[in-house]
N, C-alpha and C positions, 0 to 999 in steps of 0.2 A: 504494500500500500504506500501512498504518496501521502508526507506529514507535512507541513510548513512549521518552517521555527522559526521567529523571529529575535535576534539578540536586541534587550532591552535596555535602556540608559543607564542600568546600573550592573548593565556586565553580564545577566544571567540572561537563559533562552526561556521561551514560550513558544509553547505549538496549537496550533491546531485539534479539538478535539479530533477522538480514533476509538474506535477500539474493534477487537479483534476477534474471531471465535474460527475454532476449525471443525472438520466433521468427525462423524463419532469413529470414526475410521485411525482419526489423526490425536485420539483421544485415550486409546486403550489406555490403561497402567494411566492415567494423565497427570497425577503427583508427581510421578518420578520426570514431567515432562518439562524442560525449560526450552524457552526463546531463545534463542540469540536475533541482536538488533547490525544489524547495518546500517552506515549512513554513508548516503554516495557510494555504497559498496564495498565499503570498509567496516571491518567486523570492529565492534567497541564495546567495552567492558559497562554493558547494560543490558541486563536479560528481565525476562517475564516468565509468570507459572501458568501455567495452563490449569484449569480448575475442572470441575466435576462434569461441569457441561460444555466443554470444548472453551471457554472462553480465556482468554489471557487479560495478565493483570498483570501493575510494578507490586512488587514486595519491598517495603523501605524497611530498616535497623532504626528501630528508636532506643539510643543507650539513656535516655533521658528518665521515662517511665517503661511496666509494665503496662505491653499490651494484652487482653482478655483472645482466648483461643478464639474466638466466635469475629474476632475483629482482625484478625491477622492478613483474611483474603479479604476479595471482594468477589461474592460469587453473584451470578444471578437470581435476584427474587424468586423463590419459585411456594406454591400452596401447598401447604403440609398435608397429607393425605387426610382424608375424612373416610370415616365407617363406610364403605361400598358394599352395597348389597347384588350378588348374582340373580337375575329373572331372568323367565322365557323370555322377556320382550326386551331385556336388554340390562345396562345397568342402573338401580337408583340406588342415591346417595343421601346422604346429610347434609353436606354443603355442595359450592361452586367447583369441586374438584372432581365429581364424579360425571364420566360421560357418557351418553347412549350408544348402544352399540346401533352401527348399520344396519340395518334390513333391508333386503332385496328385496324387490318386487318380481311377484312373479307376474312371465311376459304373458302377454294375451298372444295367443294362439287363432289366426285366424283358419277354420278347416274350408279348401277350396268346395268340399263335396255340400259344405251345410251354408254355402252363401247365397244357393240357388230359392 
């Protein structure tokens, strides 16, 4: 992807927001999974983690305080499963996390013999 940085009056850069996700392909094992960054095509010592659902993030060192385990990524929002219940006619739930299964329609059938 194409970022713009621009260097600011007082020395440091600013980009462009970004952000990044790959497919689940590119996800297995994705802990164990780091970026490496390029700029102009030069490899530089700034990398990203790839998280549970394909997405990449920076991980910064704060020697300052502790951070809480729950703060350390930045993952995507996602809804906590709710009680799902299995039916013939599909699935219901409790909350907005549950979804209906497809059903087919069955096709109509026209018989050439019974149009007369």
């Amino acid at each position: 992807i194409d970022v713009i940085v621009v260097r600011q009056p007082d020395g440091s850069f600013q980009c462009s927001p970004f952000h990044v996700r790959f497919g689940k392909l590119g996800v297995l094992r994705s802990r164990e999974k780091v970026v490496d960054i390029e700029i102009n095509g030069e490899p530089v010592d700034l990398h990203m983690k790839l998280g549970d659902n394909g997405e990449a993030f920076f991980v910064e060192q704060n020697e300052n305080m502790e951070v809480p385990a729950y703060l350390c990524t930045s993952p995507i929002p996602q809804e906590a499963p709710e009680k799902v219940e299995e039916t013939p006619e599909g699935l219901l739930g409790t909350g907005s996390g549950a979804r209906r299964k497809k059903r087919r329609r069955k096709r109509v059938r026209s018989d050439p013999h019974l149009r007369e």
